[in-house]
C-alpha positions in Angstrom: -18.5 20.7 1.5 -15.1 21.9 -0.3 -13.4 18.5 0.3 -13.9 14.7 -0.3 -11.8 12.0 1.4 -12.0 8.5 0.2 -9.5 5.9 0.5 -9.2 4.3 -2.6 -9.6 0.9 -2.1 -13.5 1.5 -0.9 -13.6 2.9 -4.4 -15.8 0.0 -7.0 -13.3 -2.0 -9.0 -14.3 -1.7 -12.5 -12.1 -4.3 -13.8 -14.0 -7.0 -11.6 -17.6 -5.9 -12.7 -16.3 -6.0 -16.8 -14.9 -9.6 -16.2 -10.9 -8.4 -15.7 -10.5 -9.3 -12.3 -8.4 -11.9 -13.1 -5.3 -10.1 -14.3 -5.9 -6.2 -12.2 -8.0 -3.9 -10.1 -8.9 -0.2 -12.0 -10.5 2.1 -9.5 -11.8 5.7 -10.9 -12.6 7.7 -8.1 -14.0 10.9 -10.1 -17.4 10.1 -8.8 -16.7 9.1 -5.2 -14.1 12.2 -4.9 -17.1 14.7 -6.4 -14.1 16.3 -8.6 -14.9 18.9 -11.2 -12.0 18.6 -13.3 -9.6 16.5 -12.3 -9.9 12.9 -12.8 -7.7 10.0 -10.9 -7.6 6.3 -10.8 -5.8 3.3 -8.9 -4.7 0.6 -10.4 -3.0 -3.2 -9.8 -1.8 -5.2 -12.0 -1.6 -9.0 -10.9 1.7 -10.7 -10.4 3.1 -11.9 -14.0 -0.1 -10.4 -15.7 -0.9 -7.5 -18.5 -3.8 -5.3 -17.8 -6.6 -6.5 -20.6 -6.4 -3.5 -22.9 -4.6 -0.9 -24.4 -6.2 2.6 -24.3 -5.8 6.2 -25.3 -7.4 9.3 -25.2 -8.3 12.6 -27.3 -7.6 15.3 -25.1 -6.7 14.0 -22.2 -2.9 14.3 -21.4 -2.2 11.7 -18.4 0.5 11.0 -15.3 1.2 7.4 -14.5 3.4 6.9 -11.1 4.0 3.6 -9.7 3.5 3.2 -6.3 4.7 -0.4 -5.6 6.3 -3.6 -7.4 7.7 -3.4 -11.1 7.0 -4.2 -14.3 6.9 -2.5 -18.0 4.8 0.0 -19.8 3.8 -0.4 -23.5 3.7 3.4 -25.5 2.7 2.6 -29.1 5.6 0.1 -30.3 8.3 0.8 -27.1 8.7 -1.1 -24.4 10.4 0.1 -21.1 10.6 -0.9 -17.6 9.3 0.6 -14.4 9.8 0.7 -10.7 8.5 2.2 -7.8 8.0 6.5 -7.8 8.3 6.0 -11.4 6.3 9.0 -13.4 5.2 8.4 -16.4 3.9 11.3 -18.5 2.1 10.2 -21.7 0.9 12.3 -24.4 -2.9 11.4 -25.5 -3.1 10.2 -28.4 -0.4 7.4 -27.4 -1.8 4.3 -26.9 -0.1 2.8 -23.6 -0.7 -0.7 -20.9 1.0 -2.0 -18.0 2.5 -5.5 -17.5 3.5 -6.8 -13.7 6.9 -8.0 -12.8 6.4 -10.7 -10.4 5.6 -8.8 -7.6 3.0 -7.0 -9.4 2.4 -3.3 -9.6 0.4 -0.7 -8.2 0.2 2.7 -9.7 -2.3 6.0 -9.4 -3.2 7.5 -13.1 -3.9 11.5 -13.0 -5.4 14.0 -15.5 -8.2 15.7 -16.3 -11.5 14.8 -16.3 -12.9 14.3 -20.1 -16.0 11.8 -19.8 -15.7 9.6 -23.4 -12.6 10.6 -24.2 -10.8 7.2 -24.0 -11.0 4.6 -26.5 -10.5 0.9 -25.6 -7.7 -0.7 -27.7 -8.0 -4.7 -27.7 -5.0 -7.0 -28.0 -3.1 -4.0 -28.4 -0.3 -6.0 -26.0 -0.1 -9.7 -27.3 3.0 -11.7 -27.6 
């Protein structure tokens, strides 16, 4: 088949299996899409909550766009807000996390597929 569709939702929440559930959803759909190349994620942030986790990557450039709700993006040291069909483009090497406004915030991450190329930054957003 040249195709795949799969709404999102259906897709396993990873934060919820790792313990994250709590403060957001993160849902890669690489697998269940069968893509090649491209890789793309959804994501929710709870109300008034930061997702658990800073992260950045190698290679792998990425696109942010908010969907729903508000809130603010960390990039290394800055800080700005975002809204709804917000796009973010970020660079890879910048280390970057989402905080919710009180509505929360939904957002789709795109780029290309690079299996390991992330790396996990811990209490990279803390007050």
């Amino acid at each position: 088949m040249d195709y795949t569709i799969k709404n999102l939702r259906d897709v396993d929440d990873m934060a919820a299996k790792h313990g994250f559930s709590e403060t957001q959803e993160a849902r890669f759909a690489v697998t269940d899409l069968k893509a090649e190349a491209t890789g793309l994620s959804y994501h929710v942030v709870r109300p008034g909550k930061r997702q658990a986790f800073g992260h950045h990557h190698h290679e792998a450039e990425e696109i942010y766009v908010v969907l729903s709700g508000s809130g603010r993006i960390k990039l290394d040291d800055e800080v700005s807000e975002v809204g709804p069909m917000d796009a973010i483009r970020i660079a890879p090497q910048v280390t970057r996390a989402f905080e919710a406004g009180p509505q929360g915030l939904e957002l789709l991450a795109f780029g290309p597929r690079h299996a390991g190329d992330s790396e996990l930054v811990p209490g990279f957003w803390e007050d």
